[in-house]
DSSP file (Angstrom, degrees, kcal/mol; ACC not computed):
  #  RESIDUE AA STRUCTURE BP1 BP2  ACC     N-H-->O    O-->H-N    N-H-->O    O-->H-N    TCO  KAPPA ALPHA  PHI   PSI    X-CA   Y-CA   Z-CA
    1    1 A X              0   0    0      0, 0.0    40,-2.0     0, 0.0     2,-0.4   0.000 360.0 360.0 360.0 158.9    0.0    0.0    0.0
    2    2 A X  E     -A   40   0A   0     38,-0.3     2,-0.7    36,-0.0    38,-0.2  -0.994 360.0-168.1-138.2 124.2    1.1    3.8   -0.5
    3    3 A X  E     +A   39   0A   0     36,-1.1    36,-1.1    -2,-0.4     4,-0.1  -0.836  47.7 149.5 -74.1  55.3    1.0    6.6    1.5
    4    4 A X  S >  S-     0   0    0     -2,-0.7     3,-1.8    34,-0.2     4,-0.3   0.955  74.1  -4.4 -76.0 -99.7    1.9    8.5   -1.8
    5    5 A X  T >  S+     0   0    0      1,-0.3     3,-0.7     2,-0.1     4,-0.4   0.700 131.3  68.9 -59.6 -25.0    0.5   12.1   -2.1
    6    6 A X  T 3> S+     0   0    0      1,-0.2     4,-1.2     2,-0.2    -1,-0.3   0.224  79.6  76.5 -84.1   0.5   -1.3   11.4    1.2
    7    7 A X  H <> S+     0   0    0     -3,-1.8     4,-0.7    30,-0.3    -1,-0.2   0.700  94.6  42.5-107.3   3.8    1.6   11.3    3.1
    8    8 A X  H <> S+     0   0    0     -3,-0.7     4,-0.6    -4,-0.3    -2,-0.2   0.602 120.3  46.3 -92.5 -16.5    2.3   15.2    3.3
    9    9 A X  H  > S+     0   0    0     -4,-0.4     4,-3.7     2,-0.2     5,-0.4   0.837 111.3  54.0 -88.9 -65.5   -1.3   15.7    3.9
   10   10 A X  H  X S+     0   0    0     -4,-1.2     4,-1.8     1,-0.2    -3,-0.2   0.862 103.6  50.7 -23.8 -59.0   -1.4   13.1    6.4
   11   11 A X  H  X S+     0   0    0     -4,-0.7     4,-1.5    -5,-0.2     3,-0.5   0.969 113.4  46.3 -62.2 -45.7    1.2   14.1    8.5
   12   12 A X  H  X S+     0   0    0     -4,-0.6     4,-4.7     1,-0.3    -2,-0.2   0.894 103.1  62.6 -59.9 -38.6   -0.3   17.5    8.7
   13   13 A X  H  < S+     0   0    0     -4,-3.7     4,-0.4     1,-0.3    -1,-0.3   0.898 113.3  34.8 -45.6 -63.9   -3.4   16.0    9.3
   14   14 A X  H >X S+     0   0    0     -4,-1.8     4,-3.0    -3,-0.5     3,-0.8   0.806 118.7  53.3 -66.2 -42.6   -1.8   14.5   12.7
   15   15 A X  H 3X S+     0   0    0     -4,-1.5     4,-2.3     1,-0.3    -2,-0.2   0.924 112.0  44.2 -47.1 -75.5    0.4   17.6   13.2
   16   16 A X  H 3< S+     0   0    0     -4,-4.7    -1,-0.3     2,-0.2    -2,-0.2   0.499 114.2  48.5 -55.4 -21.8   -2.7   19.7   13.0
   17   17 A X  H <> S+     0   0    0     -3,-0.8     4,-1.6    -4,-0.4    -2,-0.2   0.870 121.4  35.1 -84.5 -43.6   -4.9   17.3   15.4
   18   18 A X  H  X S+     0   0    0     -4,-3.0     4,-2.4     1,-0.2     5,-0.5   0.930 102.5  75.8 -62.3 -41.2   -2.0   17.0   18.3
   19   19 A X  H  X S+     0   0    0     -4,-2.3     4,-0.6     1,-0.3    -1,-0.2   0.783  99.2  42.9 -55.0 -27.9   -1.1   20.7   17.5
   20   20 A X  H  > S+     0   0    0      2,-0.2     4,-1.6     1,-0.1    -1,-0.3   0.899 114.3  53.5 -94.4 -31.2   -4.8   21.8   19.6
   21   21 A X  H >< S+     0   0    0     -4,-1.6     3,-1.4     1,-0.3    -2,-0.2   0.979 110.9  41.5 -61.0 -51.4   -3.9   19.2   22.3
   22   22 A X  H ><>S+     0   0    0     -4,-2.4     3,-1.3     1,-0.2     5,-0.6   0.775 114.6  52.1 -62.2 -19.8   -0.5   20.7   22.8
   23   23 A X  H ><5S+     0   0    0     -4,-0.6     3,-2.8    -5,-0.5    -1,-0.2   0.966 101.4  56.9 -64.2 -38.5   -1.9   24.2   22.6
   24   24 A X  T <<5S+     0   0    0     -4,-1.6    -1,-0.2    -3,-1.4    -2,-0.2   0.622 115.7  48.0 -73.3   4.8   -4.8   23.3   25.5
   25   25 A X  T < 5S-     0   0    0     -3,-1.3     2,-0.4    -4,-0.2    -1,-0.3  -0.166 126.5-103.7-144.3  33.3   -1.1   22.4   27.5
   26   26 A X  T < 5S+     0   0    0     -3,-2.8    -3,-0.2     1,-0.2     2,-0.1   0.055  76.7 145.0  64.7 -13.3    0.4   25.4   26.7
   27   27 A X      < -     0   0    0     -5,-0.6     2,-0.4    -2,-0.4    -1,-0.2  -0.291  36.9-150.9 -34.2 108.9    2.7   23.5   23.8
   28   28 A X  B     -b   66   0B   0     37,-1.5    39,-1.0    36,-0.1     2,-0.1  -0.914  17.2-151.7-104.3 153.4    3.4   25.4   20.8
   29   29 A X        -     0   0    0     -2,-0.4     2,-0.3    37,-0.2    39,-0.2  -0.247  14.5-174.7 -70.1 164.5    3.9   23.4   17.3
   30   30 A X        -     0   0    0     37,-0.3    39,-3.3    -2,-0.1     2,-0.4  -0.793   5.4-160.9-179.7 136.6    5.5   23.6   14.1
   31   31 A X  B     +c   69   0C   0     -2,-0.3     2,-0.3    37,-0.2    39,-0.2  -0.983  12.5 176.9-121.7 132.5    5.7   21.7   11.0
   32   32 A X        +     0   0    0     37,-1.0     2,-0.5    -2,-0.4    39,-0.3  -0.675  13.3 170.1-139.4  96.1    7.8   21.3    8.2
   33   33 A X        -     0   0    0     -2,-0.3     2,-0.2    37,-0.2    39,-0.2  -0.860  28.8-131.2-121.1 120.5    6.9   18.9    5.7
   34   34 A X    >   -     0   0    0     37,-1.0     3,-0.6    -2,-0.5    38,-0.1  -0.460  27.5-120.3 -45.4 107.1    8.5   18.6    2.5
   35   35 A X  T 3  S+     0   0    0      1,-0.2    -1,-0.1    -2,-0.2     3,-0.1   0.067  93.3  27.7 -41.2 164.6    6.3   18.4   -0.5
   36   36 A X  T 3  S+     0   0    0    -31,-0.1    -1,-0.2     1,-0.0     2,-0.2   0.795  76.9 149.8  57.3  32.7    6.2   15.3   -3.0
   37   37 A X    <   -     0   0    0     -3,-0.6   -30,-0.3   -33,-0.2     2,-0.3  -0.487  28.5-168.8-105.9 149.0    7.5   12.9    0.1
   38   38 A X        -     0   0    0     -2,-0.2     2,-0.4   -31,-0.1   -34,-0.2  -0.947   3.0-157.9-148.9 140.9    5.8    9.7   -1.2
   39   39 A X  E     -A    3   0A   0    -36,-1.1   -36,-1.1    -2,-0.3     2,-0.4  -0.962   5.1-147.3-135.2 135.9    5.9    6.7    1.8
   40   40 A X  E     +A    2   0A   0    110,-0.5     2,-0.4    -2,-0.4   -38,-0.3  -0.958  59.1  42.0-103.4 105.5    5.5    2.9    0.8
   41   41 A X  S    S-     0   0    0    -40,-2.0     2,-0.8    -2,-0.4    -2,-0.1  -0.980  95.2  -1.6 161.1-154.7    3.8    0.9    3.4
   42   42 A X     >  -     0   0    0     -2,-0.4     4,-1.2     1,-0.2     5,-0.3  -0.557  49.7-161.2 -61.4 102.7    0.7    0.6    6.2
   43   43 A X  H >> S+     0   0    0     -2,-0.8     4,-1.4     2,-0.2     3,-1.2   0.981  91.8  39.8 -38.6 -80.4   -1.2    4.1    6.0
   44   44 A X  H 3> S+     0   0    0      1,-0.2     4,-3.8     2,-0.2    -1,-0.2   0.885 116.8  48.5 -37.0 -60.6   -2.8    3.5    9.3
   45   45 A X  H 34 S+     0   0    0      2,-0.2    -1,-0.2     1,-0.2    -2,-0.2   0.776 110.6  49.1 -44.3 -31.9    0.3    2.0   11.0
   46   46 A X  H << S+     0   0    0     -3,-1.2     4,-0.5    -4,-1.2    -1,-0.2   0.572 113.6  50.4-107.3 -32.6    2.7    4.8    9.7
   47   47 A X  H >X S+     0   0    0     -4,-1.4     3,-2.2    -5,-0.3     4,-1.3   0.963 111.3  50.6 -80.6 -72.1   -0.2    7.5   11.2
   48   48 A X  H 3X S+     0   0    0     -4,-3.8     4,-0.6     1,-0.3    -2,-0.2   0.375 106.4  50.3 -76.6   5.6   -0.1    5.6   14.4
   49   49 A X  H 3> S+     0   0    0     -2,-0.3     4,-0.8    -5,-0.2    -1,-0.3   0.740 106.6  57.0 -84.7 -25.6    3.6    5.7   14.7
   50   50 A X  H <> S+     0   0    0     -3,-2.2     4,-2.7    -4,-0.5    -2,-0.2   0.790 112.0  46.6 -78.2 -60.3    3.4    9.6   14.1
   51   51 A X  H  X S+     0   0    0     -4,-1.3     4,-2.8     2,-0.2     5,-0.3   0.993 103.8  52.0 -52.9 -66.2    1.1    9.8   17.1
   52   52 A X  H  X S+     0   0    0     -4,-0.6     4,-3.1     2,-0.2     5,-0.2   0.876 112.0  52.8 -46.8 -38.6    2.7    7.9   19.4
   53   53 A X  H  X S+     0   0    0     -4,-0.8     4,-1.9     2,-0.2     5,-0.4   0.996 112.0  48.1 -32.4 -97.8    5.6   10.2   18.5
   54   54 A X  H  X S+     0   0    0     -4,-2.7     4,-0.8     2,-0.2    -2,-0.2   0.713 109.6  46.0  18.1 -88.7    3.5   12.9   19.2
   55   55 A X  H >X S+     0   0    0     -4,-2.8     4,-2.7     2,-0.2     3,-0.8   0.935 110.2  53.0 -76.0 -37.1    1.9   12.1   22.4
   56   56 A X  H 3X S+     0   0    0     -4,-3.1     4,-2.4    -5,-0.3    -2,-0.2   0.989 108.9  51.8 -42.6 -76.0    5.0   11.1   23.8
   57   57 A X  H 3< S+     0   0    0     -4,-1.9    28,-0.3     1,-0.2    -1,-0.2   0.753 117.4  41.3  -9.7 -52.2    6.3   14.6   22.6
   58   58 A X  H X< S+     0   0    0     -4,-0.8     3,-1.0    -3,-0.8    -2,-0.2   0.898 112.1  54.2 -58.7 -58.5    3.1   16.2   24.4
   59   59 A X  H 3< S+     0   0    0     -4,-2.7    -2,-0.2     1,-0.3    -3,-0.2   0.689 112.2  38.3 -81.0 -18.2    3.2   14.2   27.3
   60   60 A X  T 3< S+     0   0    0     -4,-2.4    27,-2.3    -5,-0.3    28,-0.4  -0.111  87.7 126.9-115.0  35.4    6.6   14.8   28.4
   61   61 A X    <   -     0   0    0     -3,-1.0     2,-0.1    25,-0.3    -3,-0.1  -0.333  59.0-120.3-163.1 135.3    6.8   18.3   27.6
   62   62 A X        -     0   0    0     -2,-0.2     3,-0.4     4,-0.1    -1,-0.2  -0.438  47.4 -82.9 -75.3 161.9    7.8   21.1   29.9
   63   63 A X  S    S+     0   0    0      1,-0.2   -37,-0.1    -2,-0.1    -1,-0.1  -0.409 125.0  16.3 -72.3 150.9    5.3   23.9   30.6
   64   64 A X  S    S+     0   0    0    -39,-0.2    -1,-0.2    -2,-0.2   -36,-0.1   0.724 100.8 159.5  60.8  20.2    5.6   26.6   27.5
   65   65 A X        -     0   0    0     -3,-0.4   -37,-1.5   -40,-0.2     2,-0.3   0.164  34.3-137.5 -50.9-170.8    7.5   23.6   25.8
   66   66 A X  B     -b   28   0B   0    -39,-0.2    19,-0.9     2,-0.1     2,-0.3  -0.854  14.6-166.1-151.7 171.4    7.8   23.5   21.9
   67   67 A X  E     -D   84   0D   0    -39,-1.0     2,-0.4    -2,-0.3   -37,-0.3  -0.846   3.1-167.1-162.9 122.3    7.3   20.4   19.5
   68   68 A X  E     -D   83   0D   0     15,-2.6    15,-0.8    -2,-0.3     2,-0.3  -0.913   6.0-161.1-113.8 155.9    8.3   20.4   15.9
   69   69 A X  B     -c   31   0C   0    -39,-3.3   -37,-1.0    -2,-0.4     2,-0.3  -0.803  14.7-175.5-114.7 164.0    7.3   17.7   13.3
   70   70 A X        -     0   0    0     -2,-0.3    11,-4.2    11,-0.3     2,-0.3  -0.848   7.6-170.8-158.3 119.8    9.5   17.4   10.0
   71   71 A X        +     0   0    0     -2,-0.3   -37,-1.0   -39,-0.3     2,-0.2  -0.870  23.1 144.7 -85.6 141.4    9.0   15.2    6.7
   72   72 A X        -     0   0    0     -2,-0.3     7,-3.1     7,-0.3     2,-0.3  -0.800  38.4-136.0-147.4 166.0   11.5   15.0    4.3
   73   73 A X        -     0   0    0      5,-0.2     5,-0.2    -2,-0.2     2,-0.2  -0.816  22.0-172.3 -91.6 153.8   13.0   12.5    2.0
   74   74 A X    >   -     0   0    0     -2,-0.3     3,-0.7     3,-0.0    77,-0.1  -0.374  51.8 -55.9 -92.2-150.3   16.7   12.0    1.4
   75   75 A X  T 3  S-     0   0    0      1,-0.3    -2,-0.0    -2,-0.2     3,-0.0   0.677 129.3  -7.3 -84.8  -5.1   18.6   10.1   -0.9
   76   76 A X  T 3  S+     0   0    0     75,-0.0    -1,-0.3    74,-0.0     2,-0.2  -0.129 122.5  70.5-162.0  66.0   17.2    6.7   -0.2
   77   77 A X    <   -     0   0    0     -3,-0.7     2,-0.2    73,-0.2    73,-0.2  -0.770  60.9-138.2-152.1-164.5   14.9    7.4    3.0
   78   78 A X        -     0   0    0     71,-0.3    71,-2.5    -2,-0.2     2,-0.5  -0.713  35.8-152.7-165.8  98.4   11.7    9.0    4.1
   79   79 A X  E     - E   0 148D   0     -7,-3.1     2,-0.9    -2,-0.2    -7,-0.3  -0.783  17.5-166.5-107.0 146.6   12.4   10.6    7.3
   80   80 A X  E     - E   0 147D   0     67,-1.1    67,-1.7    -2,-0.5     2,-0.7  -0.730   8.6-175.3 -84.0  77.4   10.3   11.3    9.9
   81   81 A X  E     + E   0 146D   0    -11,-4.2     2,-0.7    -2,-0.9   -11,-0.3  -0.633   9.7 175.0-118.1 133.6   11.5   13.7   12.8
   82   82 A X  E     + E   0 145D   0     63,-2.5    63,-1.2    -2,-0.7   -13,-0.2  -0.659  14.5 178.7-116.1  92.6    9.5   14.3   15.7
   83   83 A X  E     -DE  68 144D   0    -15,-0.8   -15,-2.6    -2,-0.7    61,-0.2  -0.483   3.5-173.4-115.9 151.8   11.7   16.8   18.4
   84   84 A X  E     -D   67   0D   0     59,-3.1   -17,-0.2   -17,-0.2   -26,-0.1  -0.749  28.9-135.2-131.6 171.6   10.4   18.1   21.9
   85   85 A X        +     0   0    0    -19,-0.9   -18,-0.1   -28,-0.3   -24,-0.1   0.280  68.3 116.4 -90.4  -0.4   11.5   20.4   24.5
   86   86 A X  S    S-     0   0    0    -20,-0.2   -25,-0.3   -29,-0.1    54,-0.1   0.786  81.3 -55.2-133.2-164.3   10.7   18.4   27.0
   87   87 A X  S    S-     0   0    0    -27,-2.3    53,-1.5    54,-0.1    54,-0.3   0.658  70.1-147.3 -67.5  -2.9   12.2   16.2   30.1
   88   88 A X        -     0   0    0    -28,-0.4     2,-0.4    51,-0.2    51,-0.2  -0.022  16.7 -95.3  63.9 171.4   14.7   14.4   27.8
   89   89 A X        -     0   0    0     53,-0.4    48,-0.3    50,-0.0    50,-0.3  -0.912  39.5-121.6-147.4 111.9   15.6   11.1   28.4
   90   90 A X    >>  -     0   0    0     -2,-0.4     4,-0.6    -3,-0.2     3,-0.5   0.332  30.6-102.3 -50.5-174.8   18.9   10.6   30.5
   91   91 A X  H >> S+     0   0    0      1,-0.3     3,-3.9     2,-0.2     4,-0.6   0.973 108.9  42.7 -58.0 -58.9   21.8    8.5   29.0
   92   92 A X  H 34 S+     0   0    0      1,-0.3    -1,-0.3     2,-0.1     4,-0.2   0.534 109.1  54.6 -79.0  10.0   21.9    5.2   30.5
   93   93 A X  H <4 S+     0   0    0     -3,-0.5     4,-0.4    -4,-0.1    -1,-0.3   0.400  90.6  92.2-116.2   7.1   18.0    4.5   30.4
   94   94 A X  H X< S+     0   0    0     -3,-3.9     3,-1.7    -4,-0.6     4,-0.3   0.965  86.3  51.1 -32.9 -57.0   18.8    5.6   25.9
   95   95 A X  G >< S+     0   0    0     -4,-0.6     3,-0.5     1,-0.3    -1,-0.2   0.890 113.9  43.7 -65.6 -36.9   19.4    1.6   25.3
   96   96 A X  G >  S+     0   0    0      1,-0.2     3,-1.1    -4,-0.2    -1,-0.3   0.380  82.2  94.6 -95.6   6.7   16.1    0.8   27.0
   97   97 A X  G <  S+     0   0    0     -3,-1.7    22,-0.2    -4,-0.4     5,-0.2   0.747  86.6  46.9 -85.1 -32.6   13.7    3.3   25.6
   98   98 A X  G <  S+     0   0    0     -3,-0.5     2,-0.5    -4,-0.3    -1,-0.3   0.169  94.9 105.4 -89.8  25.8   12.1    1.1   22.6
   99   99 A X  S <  S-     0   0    0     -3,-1.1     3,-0.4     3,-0.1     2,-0.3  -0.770  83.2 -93.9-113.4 122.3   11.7   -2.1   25.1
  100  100 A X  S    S-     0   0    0     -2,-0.5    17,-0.3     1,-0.2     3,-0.1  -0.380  94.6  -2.8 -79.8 147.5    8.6   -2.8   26.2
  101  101 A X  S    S+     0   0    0     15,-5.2     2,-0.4    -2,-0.3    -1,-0.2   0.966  94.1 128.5  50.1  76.6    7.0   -1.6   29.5
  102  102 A X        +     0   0    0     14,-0.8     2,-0.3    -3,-0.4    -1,-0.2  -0.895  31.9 173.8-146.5 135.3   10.3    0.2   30.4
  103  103 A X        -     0   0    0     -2,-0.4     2,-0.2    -3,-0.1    -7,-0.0  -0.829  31.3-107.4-127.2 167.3    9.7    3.4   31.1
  104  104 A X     >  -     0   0    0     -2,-0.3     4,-1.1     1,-0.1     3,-0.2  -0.540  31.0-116.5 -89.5 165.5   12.5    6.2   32.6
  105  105 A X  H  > S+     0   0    0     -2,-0.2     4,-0.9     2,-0.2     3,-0.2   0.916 119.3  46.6 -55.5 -62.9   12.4    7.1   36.0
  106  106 A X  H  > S+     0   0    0      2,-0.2     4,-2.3     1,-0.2    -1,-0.2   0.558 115.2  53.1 -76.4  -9.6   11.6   10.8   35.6
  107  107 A X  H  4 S+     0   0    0      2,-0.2     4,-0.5     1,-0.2     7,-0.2   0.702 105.7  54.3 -91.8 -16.7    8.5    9.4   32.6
  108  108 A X  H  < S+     0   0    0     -4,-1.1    -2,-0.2    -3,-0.2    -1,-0.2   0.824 113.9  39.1 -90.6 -39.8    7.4    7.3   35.4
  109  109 A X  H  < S+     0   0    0     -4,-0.9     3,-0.3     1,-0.1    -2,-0.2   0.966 117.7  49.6 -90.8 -55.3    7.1   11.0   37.8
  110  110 A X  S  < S+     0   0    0     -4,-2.3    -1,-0.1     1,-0.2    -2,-0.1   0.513 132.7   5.6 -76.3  -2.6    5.8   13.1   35.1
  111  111 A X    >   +     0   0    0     -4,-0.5     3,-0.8     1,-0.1    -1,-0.2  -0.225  67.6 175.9-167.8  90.1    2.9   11.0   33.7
  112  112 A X  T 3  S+     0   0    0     -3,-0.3    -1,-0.1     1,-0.3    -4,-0.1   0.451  70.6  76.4 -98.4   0.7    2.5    7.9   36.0
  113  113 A X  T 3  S+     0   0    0      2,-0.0    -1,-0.3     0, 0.0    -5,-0.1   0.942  73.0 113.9 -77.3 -46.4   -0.5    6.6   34.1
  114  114 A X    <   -     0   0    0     -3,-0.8   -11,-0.1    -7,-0.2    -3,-0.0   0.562  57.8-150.0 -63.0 165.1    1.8    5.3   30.9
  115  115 A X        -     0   0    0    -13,-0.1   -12,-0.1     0, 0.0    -1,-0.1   0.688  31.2-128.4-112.0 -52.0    2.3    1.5   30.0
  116  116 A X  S    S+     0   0    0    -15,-0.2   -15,-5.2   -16,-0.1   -14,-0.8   0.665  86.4 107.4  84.6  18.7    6.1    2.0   28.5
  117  117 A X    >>  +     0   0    0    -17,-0.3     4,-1.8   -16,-0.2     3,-1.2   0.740  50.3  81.7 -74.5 -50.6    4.5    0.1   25.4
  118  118 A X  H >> S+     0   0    0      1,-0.3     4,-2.3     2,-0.2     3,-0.6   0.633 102.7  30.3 -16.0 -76.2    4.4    3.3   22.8
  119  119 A X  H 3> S+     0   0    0      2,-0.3     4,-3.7     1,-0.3    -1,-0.3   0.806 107.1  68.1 -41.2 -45.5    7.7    3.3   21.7
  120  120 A X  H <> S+     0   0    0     -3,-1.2     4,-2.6     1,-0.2    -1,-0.3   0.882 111.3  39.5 -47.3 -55.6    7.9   -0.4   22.1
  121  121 A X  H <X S+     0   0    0     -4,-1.8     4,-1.6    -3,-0.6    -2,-0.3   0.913 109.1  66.0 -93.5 -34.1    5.1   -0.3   18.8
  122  122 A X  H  X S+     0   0    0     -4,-2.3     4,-2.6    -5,-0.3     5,-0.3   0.968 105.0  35.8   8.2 -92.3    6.9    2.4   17.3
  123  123 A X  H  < S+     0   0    0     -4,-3.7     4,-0.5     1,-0.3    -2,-0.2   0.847 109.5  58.1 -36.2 -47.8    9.8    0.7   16.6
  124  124 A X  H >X S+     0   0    0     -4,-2.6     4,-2.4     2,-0.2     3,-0.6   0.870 112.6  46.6 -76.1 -21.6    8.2   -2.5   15.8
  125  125 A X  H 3< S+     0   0    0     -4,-1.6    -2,-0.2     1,-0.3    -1,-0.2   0.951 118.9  44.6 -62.1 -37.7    6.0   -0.1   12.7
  126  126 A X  T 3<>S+     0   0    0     -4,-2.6     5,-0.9     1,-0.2    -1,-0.3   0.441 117.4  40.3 -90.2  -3.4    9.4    1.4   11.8
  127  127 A X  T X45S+     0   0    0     -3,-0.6     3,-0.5    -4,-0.5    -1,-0.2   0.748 109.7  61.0-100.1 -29.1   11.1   -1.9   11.8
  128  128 A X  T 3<5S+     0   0    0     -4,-2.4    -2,-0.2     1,-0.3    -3,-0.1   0.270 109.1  45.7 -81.9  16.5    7.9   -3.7   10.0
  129  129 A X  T 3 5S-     0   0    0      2,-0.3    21,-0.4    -5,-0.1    -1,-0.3   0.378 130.3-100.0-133.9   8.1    8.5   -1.3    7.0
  130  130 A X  T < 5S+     0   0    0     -3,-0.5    -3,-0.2     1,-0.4     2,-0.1   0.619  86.6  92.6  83.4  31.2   11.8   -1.9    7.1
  131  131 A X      < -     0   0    0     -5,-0.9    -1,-0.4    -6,-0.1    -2,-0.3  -0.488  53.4-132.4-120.1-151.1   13.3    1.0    8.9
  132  132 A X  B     -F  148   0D   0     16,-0.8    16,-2.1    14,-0.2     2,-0.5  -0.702  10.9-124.8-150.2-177.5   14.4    2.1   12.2
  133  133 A X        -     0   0    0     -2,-0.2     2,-0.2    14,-0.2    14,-0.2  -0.976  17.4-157.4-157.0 129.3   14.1    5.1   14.7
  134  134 A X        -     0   0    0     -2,-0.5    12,-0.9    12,-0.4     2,-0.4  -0.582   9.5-158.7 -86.7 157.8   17.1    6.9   16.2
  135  135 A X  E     +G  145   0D   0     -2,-0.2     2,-0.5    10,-0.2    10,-0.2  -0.961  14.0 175.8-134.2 134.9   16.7    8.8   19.3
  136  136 A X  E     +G  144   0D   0      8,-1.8     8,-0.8    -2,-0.4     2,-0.2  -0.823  17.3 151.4-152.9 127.9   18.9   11.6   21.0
  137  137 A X  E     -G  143   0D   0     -2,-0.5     2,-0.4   -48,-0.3     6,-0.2  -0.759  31.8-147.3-128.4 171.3   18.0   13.4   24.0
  138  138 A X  E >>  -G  142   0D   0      4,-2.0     3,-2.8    -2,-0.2     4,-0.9  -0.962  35.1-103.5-152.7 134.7   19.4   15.0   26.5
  139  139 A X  T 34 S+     0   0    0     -2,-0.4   -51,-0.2   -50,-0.3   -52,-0.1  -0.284 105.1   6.7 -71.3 147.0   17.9   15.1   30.0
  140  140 A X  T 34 S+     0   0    0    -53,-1.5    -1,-0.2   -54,-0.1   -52,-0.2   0.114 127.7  64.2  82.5 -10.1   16.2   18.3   31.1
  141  141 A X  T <4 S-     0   0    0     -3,-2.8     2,-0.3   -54,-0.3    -2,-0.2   0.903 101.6-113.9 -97.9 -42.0   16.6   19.7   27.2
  142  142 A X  E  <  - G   0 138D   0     -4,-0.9    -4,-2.0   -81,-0.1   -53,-0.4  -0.803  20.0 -79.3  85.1-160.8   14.5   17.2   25.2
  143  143 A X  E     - G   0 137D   0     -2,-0.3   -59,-3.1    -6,-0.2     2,-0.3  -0.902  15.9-165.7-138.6 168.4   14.2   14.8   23.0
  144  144 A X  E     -EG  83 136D   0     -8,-0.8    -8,-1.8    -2,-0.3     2,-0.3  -0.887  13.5-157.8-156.7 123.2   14.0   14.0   18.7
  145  145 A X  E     -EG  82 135D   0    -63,-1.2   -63,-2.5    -2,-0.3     2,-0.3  -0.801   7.5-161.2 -94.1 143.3   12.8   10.7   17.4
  146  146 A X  E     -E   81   0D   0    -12,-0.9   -12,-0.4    -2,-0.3   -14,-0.2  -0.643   6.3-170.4-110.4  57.1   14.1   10.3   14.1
  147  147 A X  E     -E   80   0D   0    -67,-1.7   -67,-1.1    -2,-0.3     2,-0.5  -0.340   2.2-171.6 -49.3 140.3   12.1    7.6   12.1
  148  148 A X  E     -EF  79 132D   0    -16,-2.1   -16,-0.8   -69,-0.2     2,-0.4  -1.000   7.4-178.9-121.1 135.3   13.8    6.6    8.5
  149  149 A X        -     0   0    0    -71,-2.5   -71,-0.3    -2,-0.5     2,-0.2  -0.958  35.8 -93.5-124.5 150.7   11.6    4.4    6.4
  150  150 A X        -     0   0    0    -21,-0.4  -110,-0.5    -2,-0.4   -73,-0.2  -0.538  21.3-131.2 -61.6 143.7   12.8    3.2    2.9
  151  151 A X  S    S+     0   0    0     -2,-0.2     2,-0.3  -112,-0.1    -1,-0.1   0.556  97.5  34.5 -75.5 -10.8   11.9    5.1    0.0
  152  152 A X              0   0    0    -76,-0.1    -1,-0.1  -112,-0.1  -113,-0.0  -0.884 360.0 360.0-115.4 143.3   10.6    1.8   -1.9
  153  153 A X              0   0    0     -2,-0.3    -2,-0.1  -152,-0.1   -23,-0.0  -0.131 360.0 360.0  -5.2 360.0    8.8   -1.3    0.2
């Protein structure tokens, strides 16, 4: 399946839906999506990776925090970058962050409700399309998930 033309409207779509949640939480947005981006794969899956992204992004967000979304393709990717202001995610709990139900100390005090699946299905969307997702944070600064999907299936 192809996310072709839909996938710059799509993302916005999600951009634009989270963008009033993060507002009602004092979270401002920004997007910057590269026309003509064409994504090979699960429509739905590939939206729900974008979310999880997202809420995490929301949820772990300092007050007057910031979130940007970014599409763009490179030379043989489709990346995905979803960066926060947020509590960041210290060094040593980096390796454990896509594992499921592990959650970081300080994610565990700021939003105790969480499961510490999200990422966990993240990954496995970005792995089932036959990419990956980077992360770099820095605690107390934020964080930017970096998805890369191939540009063909």
């Amino acid at each position: 399946m192809t996310w072709a033309g839909a996938a710059v409207a799509g993302a916005a779509a999600v951009a634009d839906a989270y963008g009033a949640v993060a507002k009602e939480q004092g979270i401002s947005t920004g997007c910057d999506i590269q026309n003509g981006v064409t994504l090979h794969g699960d429509r739905n899956r590939i939206k729900q990776l974008v979310i999880i992204l997202l809420d995490n992004g929301i949820k772990y967000n300092r007050e007057n925090g910031s979130i940007n979304v970014s599409l763009s393709a490179a030379r043989n990717d489709v990346r995905i970058k979803v960066s926060d202001t947020g509590i960041g995610i210290p060094e040593q709990e980096l390796r454990e962050v896509f594992h499921r139900f592990k959650r970081g100390a300080k994610a565990r005090v700021k939003n105790p409700e969480g499961t510490g699946l999200g990422l966990a299905i993240a990954w496995m969307i970005a792995k089932g399309h036959g990419g990956d997702i980077l992360v770099q944070s820095k605690s107390g600064e934020g964080t930017c998930m970096t998805v890369r999907l191939p540009l063909q299936a």
